[in-house]
N, C-alpha and C positions, 0 to 999 in steps of 0.2 A: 409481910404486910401486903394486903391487897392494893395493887392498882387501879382503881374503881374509876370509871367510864361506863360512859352513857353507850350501849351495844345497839345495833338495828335489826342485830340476826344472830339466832347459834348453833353452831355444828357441834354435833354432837358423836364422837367416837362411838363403838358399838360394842367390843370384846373389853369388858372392864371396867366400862362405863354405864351401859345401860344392861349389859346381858352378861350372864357367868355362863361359860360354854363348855368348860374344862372336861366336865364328866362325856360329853364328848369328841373334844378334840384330844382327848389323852392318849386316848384307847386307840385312835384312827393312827395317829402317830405312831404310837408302839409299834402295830400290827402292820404299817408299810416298810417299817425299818426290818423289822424281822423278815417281813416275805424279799427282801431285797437286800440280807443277809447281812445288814449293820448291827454295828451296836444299838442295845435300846436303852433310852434315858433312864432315868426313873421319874417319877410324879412331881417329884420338888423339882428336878433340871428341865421340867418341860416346863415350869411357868413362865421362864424367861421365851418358850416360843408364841406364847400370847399374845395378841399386837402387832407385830410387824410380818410382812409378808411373807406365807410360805414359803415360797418359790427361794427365798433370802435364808430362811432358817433351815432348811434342808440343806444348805449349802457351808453357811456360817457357821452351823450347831452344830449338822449331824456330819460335816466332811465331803456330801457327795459331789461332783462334778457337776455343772450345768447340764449337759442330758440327763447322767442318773436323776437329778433335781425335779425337772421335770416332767420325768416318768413318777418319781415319787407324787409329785404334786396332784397328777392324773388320779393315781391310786388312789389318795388320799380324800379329794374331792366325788369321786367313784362309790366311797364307804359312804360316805358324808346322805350323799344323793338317796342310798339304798333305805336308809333309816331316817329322813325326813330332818331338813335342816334345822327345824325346830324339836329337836328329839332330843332329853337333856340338858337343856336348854334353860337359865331360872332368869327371872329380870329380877334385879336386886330391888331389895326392898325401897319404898317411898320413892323410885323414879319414873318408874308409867306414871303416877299422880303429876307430879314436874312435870314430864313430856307435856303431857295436857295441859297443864295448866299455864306453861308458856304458850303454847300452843291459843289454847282459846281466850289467854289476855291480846290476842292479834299480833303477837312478834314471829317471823318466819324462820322456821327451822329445818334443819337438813342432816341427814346423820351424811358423816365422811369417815368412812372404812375403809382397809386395805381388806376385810373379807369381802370374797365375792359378793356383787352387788344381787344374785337372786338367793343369796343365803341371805343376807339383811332384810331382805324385801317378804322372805318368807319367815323368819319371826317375827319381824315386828306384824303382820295377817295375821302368825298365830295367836299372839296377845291382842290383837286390835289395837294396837297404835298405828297401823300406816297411815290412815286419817289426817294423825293430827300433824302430818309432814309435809312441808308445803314441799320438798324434795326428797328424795331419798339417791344414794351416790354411794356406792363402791366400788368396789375393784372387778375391769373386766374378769368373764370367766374363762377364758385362754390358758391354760396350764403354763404357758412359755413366757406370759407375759409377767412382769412385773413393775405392777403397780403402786408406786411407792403413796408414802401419805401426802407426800405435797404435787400428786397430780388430782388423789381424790378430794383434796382442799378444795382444788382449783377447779375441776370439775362439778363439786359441790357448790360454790359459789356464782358458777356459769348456770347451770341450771335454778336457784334462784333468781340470778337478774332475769332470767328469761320467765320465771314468774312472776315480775314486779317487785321481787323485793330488793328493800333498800341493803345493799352489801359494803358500805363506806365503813362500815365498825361493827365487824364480827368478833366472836370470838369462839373458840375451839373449847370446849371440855375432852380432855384427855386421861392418860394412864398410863402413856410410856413416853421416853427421852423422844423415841418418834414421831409420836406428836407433836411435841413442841419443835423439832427440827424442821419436819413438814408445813407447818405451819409458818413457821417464821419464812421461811422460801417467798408468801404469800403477805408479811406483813400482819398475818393472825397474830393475836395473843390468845394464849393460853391459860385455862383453870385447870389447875392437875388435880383429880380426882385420886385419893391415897388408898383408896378402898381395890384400885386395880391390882394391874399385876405387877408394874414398876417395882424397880428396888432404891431402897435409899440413894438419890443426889440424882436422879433421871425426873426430876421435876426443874432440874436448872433451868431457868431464861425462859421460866411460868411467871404470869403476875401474880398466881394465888395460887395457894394448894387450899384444898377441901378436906375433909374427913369424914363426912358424911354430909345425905344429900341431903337435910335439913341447912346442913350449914352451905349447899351450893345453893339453895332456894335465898338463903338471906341475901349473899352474892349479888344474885341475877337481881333479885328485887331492885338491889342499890344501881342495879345498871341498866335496869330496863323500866322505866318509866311505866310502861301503859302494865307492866305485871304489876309494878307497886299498888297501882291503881286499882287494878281489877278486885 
């Protein structure tokens, strides 16, 4: 059952939520573990690396040490770069439509990602949504650093106040347990969007889960006034 409130602002997750990136963070994945002589996943065990910060699943998933990690991370970001961050890259179907159309019923919006913030900054250019984002907030691009979700909440929400917008009653669209953990750090609630890469019962301590973004459009309508309106 949803928990329906009146929102002022929404952050919006990016890997799962607005963009499928798998085709190529798969391949990036494999190809550092191999040249640095680990086991490599397979395609189904790398979905759970979706979502939460590299620098964490190199560590948590694949085994390696905080240096190896690291240097992995470097690698991995290094592939990323050479083939254009928007390079297999799909935005799920009906949500650039949403982005905008939040967007231009006048509610301020902010994507909050633990991927690096000039990967988010270069798909969304590639599709033309940077526009319709009164912020945009990722994770620094530091190899070493590890940016969890609940500093890019928080930063996401710092940089809207610094645009005027009202941040008293945000809410997060998500896709993984991390989202909603990051979130709640900040007092966010959360919509779990089921179309991600989460697996069943990592939508805990969400007011809503979603199934598709028709049914998030209903959602946001009931909670944001000036979209019901528009």
């Amino acid at each position: 059952m949803a928990d329906v409130r009146e929102f002022t602002c929404v952050l919006w997750d990016v890997d799962g939520v607005i963009a499928d990136a798998t085709a190529g963070i798969m391949p990036r994945v494999q190809q550092v573990l191999t040249e640095l002589g680990h086991p490599v996943p397979t395609f189904d065990d790398l979905r759970a690396w979706i979502g939460p910060p590299m620098l964490e699943s190199f560590q948590v998933r694949a085994g390696l040490n905080p240096d190896e990690a690291i240097t992995a991370v470097g690698m991995y970001r290094e592939l990323a770069s050479r083939g254009g961050y928007a390079t297999s890259v799909r935005l799920y179907d009906g949500i650039p439509e949403l982005v905008r159309e939040v967007s231009e019923a006048g509610v301020p919006i902010s994507t909050a990602s633990t991927k690096p913030e000039n990967q988010v900054r270069a798909i969304l250019e590639h599709y033309g949504l940077d526009d319709a984002f009164t912020a945009i907030a990722g994770a620094r691009s530091d190899a070493e650093i590890n940016d969890t979700k609940a500093v890019v909440v928080g930063n996401a929400l710092e940089r809207l106040r610094a645009a005027g917008a009202d941040t008293s009653s945000p809410v997060l669209i998500g896709d993984r347990h991390h989202d909603v953990d990051g979130a709640a750090e900040h007092g966010v609630p959360v919509v779990f969007a089921t179309w991600g890469f989460g697996n069943p019962g990592e939508e805990a301590g969400s007011i809503a889960t979603v199934d598709a973004p028709a049914e998030l459009r209903e959602l946001l309508r009931a909670g944001l006034p000036a979209l019901a309106a528009a």
